[in-house]
N, C-alpha and C positions, 0 to 999 in steps of 0.2 A: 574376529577380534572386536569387541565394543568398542564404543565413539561415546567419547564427551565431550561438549563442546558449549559454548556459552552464548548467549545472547546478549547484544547489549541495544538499546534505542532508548532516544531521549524520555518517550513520556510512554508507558507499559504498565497495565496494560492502559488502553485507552480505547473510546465510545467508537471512534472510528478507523480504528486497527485489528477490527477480529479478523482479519487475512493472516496478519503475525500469529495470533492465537492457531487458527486453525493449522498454519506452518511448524509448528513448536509442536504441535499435539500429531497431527501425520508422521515428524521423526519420532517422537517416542514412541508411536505406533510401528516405528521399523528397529525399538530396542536401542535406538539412541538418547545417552541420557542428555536433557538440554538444561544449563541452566541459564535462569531470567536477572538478569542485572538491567537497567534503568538512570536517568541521570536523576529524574526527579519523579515524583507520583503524582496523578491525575485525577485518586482516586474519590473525592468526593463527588466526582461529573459520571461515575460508573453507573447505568443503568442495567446491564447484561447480569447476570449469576455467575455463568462460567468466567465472566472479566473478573467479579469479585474473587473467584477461587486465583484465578491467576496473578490477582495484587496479595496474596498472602505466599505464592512461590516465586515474589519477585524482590531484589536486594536493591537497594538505590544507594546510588553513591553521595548525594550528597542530603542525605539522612544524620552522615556523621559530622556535621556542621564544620568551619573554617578553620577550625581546630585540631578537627582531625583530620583533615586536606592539608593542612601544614606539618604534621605530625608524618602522615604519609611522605609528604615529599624531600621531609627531612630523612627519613630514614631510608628512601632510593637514593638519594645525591650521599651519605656515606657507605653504603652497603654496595652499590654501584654506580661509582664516578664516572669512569670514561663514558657510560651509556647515558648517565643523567647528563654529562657536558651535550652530549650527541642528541640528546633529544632537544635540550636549551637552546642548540642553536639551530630548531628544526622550528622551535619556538618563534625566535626571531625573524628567522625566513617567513613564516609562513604568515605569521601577525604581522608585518610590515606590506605584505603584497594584498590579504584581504581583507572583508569588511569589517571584523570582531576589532582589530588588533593586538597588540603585542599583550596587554591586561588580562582579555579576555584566553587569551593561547599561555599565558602561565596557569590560569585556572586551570583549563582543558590538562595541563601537562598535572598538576594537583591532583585531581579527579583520576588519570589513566597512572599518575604513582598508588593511589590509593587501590585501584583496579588491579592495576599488577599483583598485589600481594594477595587479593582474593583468588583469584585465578591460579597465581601458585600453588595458595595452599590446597586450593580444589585441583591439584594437577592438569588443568585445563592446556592444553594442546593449539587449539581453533577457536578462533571468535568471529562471532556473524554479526552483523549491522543492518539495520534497518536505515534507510534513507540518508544519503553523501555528506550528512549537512556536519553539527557538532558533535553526535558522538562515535564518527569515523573521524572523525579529529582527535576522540579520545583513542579509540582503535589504534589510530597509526602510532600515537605518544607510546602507548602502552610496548607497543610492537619494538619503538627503537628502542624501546630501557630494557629492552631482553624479553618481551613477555613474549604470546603466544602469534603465530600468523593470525592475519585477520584476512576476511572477504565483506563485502556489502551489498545489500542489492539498494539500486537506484530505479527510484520509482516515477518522478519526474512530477509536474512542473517544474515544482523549486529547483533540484539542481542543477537543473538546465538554464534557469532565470538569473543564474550569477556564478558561471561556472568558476571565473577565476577568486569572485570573493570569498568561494566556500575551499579552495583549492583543488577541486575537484582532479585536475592532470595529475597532479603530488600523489592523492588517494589514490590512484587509477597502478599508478606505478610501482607503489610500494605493496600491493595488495597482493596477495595469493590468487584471488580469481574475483571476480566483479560480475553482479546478477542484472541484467536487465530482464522487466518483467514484458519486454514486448520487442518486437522486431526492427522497430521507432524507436523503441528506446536503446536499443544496440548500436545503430548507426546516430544518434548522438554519442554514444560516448565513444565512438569511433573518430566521431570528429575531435576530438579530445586526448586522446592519446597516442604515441607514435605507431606503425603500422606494425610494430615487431610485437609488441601486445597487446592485439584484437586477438590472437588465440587466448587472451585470459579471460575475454569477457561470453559470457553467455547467458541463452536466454532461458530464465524458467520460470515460469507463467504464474500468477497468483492461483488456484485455485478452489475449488469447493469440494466437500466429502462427499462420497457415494449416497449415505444418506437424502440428501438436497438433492442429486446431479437424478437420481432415479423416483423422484416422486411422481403420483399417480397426476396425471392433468386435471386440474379443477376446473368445474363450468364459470365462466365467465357473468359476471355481475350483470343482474336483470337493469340498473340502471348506468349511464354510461359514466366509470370513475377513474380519476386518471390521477397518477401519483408519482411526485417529484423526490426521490432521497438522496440527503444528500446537505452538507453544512451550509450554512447560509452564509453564503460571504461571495466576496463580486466575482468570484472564478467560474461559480455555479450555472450563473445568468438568473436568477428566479427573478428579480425582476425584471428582465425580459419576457421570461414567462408570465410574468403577472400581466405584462401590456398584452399579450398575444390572449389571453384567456379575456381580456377585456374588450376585445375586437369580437371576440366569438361571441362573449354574453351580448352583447350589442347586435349580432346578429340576429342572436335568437334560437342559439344553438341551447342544449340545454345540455347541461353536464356538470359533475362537482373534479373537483381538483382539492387533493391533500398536500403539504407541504409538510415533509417528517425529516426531522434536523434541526439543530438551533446554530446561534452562531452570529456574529456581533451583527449583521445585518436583517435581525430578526425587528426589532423596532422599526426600521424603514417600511420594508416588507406588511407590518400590520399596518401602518398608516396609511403605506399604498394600494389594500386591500379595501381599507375603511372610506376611501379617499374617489375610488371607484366602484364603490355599493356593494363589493364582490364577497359580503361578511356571510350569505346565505351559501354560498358556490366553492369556498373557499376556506381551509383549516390550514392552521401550521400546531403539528400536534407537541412540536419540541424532540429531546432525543428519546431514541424507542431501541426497545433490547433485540437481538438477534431473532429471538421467533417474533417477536410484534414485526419487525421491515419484513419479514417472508409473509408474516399476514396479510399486510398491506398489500402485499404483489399483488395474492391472493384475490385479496377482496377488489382490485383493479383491472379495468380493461386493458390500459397500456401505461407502461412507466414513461416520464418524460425527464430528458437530463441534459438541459439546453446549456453544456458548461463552456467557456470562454478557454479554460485550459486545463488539460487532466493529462493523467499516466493512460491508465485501464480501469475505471473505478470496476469495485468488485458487484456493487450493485448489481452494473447491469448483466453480470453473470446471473446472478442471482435471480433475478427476474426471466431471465430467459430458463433458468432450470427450472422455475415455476409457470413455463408455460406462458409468459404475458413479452409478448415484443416492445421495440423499446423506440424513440424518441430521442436521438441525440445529435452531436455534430461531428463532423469531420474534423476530428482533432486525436494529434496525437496515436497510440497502439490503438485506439475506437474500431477505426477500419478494420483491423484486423479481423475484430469479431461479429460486429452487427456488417453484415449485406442488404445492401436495399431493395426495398422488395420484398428482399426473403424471408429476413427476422425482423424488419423493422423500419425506420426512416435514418439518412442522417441529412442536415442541413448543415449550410454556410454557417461556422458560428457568428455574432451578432446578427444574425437578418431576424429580422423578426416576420418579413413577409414567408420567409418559407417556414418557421416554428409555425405562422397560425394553419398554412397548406396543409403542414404536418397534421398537426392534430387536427382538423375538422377533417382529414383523410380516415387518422381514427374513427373518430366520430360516427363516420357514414360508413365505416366496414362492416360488412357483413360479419357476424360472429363465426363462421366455415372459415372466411379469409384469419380473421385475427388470433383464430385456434390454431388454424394453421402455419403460421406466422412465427408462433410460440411455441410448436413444434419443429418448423427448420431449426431456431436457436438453440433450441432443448439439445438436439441432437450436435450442435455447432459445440456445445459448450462443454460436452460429454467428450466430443473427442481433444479440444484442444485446450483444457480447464481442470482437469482430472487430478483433485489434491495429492491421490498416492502416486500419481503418474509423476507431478513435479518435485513431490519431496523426493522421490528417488532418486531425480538430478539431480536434484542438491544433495541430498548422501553419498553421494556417489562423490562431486564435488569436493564435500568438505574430508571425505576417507584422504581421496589423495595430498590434499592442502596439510593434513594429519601427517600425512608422510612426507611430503614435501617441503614443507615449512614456507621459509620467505623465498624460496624458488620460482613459487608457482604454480597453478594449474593451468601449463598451458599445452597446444598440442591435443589437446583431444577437443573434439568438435561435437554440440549439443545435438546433433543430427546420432551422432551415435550414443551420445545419453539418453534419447527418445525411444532409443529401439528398444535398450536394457532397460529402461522404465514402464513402457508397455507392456512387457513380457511381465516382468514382476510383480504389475498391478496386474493383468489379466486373471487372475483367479478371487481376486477380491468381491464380495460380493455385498448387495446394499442391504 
């Protein structure tokens, strides 16, 4: 039986979401139709090609300006009252306990009446979410006025950084099944909801296409280059980085360092650069499309990602399938994937004494060690990373949510979505 199902996330496509992309394009590669809904568009910051195709297969809700958000929710509050009362005072609830308030929670209720009657008319079934914040807010609206189940996956820092302002327990509860992209981020949201639905939550990994996951290993750059990706903003550390690279050029170590990202912290960043003479050693190239960051792997001896707080960025997958180990911290699902020693370093985040250890570690590896480094990950990242391997959880996931509705998907355990996933993707080839 075919699956259609919808997507919703606040800003789609966008510079630093091609994991959505690649998730949305894996189920259609399994004959599910998906479609893209949005609250707002992002797209003049688009640098990728594939993002531009995907902002013309994407509908945004508030495209149809305040007019016709009222127009919408005039016509759910007569067409269905008791559901519109029921959502109104989910409104109330939910706006009076967190950060938006009650203003901001009759938009969201505006927005998910306007949603409802898309999704109708497209007979849509299931809806998936990108990230716990506002528009699983619109998710759940949508859901009590009669519309379709929803599930979401939570990718973390944010929603962990204000669990109750975003209502996160409310979502958790009304949901069909809940995605944590890491095994960290399960046992957050375990702390979070009562103990009878941890069977709804499950983990399915962001992944990369066969494609990327099987490229040939490239030789390693005749000079030593090391490359940061990744939004410039304080969660990152790049300015910590930038002191730790300034410790080393004072050394006398010789090496360049790229900074690929923009992000309001980009002005500091230059002046801190300019500030410490590091304009020769030092580039921030702004944002860069989907094969330019795999370039950059490429063209680098180790990626460096000294972030303060993260989910699982996909980066550093990415880099490991291209063969270059990585530089980052003990934070968050990280562990899961880089081992130290193996594939890479991780450090105490804020220390700056172990970020310089770190890289003048690089620095001084033999190119046998750091190839090989890059080949423990490669193969780390093949097995536990594998985009047809993950979409099949989630297909599998959203079949039953399709049949189940606001029930649930609970009761079956993602140890046995791993196995039906493996088997399924095993004849796929790159």
């Amino acid at each position: 039986m075919s699956l259609k199902v919808a997507y919703l996330i606040n800003q789609y496509p966008k510079v630093s979401h091609s994991f959505i992309r690649r998730e949305i394009q894996a189920l259609e590669n399994k004959g599910i139709e998906v479609l893209r809904y949005a609250l707002r568009s992002c797209g003049s910051e688009l640098v990728d090609a594939a993002d531009a195709q995907e902002l013309s297969k994407t509908r945004y809700l508030l495209d149809v300006g305040g007019l016709g958000l009222f127009k919408a929710m005039l016509r759910v509050g007569l067409t269905r009252p008791i559901q519109f009362v029921r959502a109104l005072k989910l409104v109330v609830q939910m706006g009076s306990t967190t950060e938006r308030g009650i203003l901001y929670h009759l938009i969201y209720l505006a927005e998910a009446c306007l949603l409802l009657g898309w999704l109708t008319q497209a007979e849509v079934k299931h809806l998936h979410v990108h990230f716990g914040t506002n528009a699983t807010t619109v998710a759940l609206l949508c859901e009590a006025l009669g519309g379709p189940s929803y599930s979401f996956t939570v990718h973390g820092p944010e929603e962990f950084d204000k669990v109750q302002g975003i209502a996160l327990p409310q979502k958790i509860a009304r949901a069909a099944f809940v995605v944590a992209i890491s095994s960290f981020g399960k046992s957050q949201l375990y702390r979070w909801c009562r103990q009878d639905q941890w069977s709804k939550i499950h983990v399915v990994r962001c992944g990369l296409e066969n494609a990327l996951l099987h490229q040939a290993p490239q030789p390693l750059p005749a000079a030593p280059n090391l490359v940061c990706i990744g939004r410039l903003c304080e969660q990152k550390g790049q300015l910590l980085l930038i002191e730790a690279a300034k410790q080393l050029a004072d050394q006398g170590l010789a090496f360049n360092l790229t900074l690929v990202g923009d992000g309001p912290m980009r002005q500091q960043l230059e002046q801190l650069i300019e500030r410490y003479h590091l304009q020769s050693q030092l580039t921030i190239t702004g944002w860069a499309s989907s094969p330019e960051v795999q370039q950059h792997l490429i063209n680098a001896t180790a990626m460096v990602l000294p972030s303060f707080a993260e989910g699982l960025p996909v980066v550093i997958m990415e880099s490991l399938a291209l063969n270059r180990p990585v530089i980052t911290t003990y934070v968050a699902g990280i562990p899961e994937l880089i081992e130290p020693g193996v594939s890479g370093w991780l450090i105490s985040p804020g220390s700056i004494d172990q970020l310089v250890e770190a890289l003048r570690s690089v620095l001084e590896a033999t190119d046998e060690t750091l190839l090989q480094m890059g080949a423990n990950g490669a193969a780390r990242v093949r097995q536990y990373h594998n985009m047809e391997v993950e979409a099949h959880k989630l297909a599998s996931l959203m079949r039953l949510a399709e049949v189940q509705g606001v029930r649930g998907v609970q009761d079956i355990q993602t140890d046995e979505l791993q196995v039906t996933a493996t088997a399924a993707a095993a004849p796929a080839k790159s």
